[in-house]
N, C-alpha and C positions, 0 to 999 in steps of 0.2 A: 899721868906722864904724857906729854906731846911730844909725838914721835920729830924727828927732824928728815923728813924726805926728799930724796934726791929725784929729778923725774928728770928722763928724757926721752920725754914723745914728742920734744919738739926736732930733735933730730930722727927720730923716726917716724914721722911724721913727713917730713922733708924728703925720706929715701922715700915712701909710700908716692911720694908726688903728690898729697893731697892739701887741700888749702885749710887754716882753721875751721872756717865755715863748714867746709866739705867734713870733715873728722866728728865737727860736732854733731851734724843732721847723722850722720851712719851711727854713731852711740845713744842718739835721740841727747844731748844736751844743746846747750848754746853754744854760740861762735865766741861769751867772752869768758864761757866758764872753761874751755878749751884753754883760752890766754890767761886765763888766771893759774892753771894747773900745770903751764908747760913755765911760768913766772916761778913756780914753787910758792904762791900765795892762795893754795887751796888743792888739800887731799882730799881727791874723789870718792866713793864707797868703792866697793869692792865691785858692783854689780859695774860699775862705768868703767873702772882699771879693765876687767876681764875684758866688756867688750873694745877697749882701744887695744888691747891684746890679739883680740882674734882679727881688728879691721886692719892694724898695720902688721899683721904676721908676726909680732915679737912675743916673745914670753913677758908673761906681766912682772917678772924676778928683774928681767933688764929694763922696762919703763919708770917701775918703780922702784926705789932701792933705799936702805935705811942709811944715813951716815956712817961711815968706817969708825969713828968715835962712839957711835952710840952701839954698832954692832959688837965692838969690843967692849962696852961694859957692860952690855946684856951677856956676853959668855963669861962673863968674869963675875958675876953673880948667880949666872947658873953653875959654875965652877966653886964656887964658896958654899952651896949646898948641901 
């Protein structure tokens, strides 16, 4: 199943003040895997979400978020259990 995820670390990224370049050197990736992940054309691991978490101060629940469609038929099949 592919998840469908929602990202916006490119508005918080914007309140950080920091430029893509800058975001990706502080997470140790690139400046175009940054553009590709704030595009929604590429889920990071889990190791890269956390630390864009801790460099722009957000919780990684608000950079990354699953579709409201898809978050509702994950309870709707935990709910048919």
């Amino acid at each position: 199943m592919t998840a469908d995820v929602h990202s916006d670390v490119a508005a918080a990224r914007r309140r950080a003040g920091l430029t893509q370049k800058r975001l990706g050197e502080l997470v140790g990736v690139s400046r175009q895997t940054v553009v590709e992940i704030e595009a929604g054309g590429y889920n990071p691991s889990t190791a890269v979400a956390l630390r864009m978490a801790v460099v722009l101060e957000t919780p990684v629940g608000e950079l990354f978020a699953l579709a409201d469609g898809e978050v509702a038929d994950l309870r709707a099949r935990r709910d048919d259990e």
